[in-house]
C-alpha positions in Angstrom: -30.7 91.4 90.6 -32.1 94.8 92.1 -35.7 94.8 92.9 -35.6 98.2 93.9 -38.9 99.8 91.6 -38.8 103.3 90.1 -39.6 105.8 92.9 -43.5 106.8 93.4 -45.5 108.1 96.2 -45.3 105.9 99.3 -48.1 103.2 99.5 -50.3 103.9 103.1 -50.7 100.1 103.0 -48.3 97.4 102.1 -48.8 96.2 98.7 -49.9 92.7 98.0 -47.4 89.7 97.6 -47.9 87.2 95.2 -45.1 84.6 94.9 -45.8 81.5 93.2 -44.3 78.8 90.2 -44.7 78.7 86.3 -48.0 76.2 86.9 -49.0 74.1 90.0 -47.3 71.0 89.6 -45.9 69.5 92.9 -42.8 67.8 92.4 -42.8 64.0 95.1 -39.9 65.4 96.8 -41.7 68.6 97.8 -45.5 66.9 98.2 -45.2 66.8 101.9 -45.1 70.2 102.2 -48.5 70.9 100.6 -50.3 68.9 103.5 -54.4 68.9 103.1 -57.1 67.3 105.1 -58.4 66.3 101.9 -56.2 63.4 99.9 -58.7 63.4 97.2 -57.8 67.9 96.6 -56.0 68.3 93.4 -52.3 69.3 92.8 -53.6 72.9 92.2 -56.3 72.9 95.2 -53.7 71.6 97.6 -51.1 74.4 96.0 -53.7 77.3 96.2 -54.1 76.3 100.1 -50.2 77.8 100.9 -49.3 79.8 98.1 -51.1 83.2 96.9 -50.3 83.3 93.2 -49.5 81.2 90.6 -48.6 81.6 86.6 -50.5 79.9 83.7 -48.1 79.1 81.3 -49.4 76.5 79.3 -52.0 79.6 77.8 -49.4 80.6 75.3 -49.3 76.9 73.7 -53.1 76.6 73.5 -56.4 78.0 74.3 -58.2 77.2 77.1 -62.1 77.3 77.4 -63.8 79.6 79.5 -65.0 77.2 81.8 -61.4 75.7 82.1 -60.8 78.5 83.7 -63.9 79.1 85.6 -63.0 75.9 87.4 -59.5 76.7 88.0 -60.6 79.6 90.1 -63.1 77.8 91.8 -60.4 75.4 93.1 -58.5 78.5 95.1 -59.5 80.6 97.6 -60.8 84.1 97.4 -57.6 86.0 97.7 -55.9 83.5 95.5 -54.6 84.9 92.3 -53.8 83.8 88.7 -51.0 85.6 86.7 -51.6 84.5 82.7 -49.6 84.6 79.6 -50.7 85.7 76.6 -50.7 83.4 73.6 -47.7 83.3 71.2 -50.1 83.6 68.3 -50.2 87.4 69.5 -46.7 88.0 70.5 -44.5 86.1 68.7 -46.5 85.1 64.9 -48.3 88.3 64.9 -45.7 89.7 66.8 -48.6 92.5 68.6 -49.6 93.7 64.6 -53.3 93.9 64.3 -54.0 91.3 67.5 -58.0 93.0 68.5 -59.6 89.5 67.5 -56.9 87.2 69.5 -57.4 90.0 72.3 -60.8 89.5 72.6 -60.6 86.1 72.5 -57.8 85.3 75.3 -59.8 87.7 77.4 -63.3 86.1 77.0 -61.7 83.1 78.0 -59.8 84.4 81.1 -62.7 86.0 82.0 -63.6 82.7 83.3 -61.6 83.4 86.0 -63.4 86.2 87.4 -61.7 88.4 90.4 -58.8 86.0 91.2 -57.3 87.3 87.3 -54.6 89.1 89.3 -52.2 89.8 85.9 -51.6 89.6 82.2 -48.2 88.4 81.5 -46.5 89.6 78.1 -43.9 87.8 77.1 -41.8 88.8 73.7 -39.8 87.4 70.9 -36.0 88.4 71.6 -36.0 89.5 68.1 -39.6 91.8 68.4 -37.6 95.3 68.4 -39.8 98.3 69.7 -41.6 99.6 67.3 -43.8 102.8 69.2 -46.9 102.9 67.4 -47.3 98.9 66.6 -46.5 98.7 71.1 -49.1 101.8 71.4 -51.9 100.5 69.1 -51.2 96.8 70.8 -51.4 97.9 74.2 -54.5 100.6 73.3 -56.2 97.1 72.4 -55.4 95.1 75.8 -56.0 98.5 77.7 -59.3 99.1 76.0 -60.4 95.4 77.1 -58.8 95.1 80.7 -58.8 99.0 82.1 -57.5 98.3 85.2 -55.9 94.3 85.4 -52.0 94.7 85.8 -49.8 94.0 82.8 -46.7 92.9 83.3 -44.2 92.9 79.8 -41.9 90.4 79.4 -39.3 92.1 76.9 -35.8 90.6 75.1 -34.7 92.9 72.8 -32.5 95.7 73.8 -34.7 98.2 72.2 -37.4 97.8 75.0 -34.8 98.6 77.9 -34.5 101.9 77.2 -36.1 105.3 78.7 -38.1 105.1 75.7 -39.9 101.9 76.5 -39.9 102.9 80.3 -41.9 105.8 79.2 -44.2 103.5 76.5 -44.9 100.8 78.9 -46.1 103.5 82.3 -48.4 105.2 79.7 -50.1 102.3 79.6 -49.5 101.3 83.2 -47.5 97.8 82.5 -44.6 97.2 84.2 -41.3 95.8 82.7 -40.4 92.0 84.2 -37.1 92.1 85.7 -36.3 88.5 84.9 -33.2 86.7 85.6 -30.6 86.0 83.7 -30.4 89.2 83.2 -30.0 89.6 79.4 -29.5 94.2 78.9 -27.4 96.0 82.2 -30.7 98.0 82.6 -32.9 95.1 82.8 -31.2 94.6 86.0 -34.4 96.0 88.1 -37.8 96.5 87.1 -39.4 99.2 84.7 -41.7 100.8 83.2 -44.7 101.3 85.4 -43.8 101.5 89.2 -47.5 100.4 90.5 -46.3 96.5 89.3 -43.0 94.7 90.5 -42.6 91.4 88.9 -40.0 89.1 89.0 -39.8 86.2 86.8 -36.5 83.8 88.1 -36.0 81.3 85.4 -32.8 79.8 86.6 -29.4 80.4 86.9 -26.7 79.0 85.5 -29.1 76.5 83.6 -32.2 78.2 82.7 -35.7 76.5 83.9 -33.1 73.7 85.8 -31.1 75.5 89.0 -32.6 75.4 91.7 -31.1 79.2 93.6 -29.2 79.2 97.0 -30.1 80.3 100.2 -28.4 83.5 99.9 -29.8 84.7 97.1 -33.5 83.8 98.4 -32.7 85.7 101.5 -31.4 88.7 99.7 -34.6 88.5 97.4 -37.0 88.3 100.2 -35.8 91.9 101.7 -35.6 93.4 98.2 -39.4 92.2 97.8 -40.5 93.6 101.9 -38.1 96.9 100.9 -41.0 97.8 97.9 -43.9 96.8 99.4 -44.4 100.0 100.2 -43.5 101.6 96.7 -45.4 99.9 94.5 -49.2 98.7 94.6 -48.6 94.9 93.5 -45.6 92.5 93.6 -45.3 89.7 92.2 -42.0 87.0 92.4 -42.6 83.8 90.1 -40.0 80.8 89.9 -39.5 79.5 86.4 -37.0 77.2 86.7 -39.5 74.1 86.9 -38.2 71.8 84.4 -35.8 70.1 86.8 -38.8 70.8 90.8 -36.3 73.2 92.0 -39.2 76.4 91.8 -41.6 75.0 94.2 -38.5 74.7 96.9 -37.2 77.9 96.1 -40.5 79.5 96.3 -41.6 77.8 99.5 -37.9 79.2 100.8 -39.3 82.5 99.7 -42.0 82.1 101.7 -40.4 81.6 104.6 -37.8 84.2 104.6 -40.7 86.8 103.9 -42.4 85.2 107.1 -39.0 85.5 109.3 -38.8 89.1 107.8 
């Protein structure tokens, strides 16, 4: 993988990490990590307590009520931060076609979440080809309802990897999810806008089960510190939860960052 964003003015400030798992669940074997003076904290409150960020998943299966969400955030700190997907009833069965009354509805419900919303996560059928004007009328829609939240877009059809979709998705300052396995040569580093770098790792060889190796954890923590400084967000989310290995690789993460 190459981390390495698009080039844009230097940042004065390094930009803020977030590096968390697809949902808070603590796996036993990695529970004595998350230590808390408080037994009776939940899973999420004793996550939130050593890691920044974290990524709602479970928001593209079902909605969630606003106060779901309202008590979510007040279980993390202030500088904690949520990254959520958007439902699949507006990117894979409407498939981003006339999506203004799911939009509005997603987002009053996030809004529950109040400043620690830290992204909108787009993920997309691998068959949803890009099609400009349905993308531009879609992301006109989410723009017009959260001005300034980063988007990150999630695409799987070769058509989005293109200069074309580079060029759709920073009009609309989103930027493209450089996810691994790597499915198109040029999804091999992130695109589209250059303010957002976010890396979703899902596993690899068997997606959502390997865990990664030390090597390639090290090598990812000085991609991530070598951006910092490029782009104005970053954000590095472990999907491969199905078998506990993202909350160990993530925690590695952590510490590499910290050894620098």
């Amino acid at each position: 993988m190459n981390t390495t964003a698009h080039h844009t003015a230097p940042s004065p400030t390094p930009a803020p990490v977030f590096i968390g798992t697809a949902s808070w669940s603590l796996p036993r074997a990695c529970q004595h990590r998350f230590a808390t003076a408080d037994p009776a904290d939940s899973h999420l409150m004793r996550y939130a307590q050593h890691l920044p960020g974290v990524e709602i998943n479970s928001s593209f299966y079902r909605p969630h009520q606003r106060s779901t969400y309202e008590r979510w955030a007040a279980a993390t700190p202030p500088a904690f931060r949520f990254s959520v997907k958007l439902p699949r009833s507006v990117t894979h069965m409407a498939r981003l076609v006339d999506t203004a009354p799911l939009l509005q509805a997603f987002v009053d419900e996030v809004a529950g979440l109040g400043a620690r919303l830290g992204c909108l996560l787009v993920q997309l059928p691998p068959s949803l080809v890009l099609d400009v004007a349905v993308a531009d009328a879609f992301f006109a829609s989410l723009r017009g309802l959260h001005a300034t939240t980063n988007i990150a877009v999630e695409p799987r059809h070769a058509s989005w990897f293109s200069p074309e979709g580079d060029a759709l998705l920073a009009h609309w300052q989103a930027g493209r999810v450089l996810a691994d396995p790597v499915l198109h040569a040029t999804g091999n580093a992130p695109g589209g806008w250059p303010g957002l770098v976010y890396c979703r790792l899902h596993g690899s060889p068997r997606i959502y089960y390997s865990a990664y190796d030390a090597a390639l954890i090290d090598a990812l923590a000085r991609r991530i510190a070598a951006v910092t400084h490029e782009a104005q967000s970053i954000w590095c989310i472990f999907d491969n939860t199905a078998s506990g290995a993202a909350t160990g690789n993530v925690l590695d993460l952590q510490e590499a960052l910290l050894r620098g």
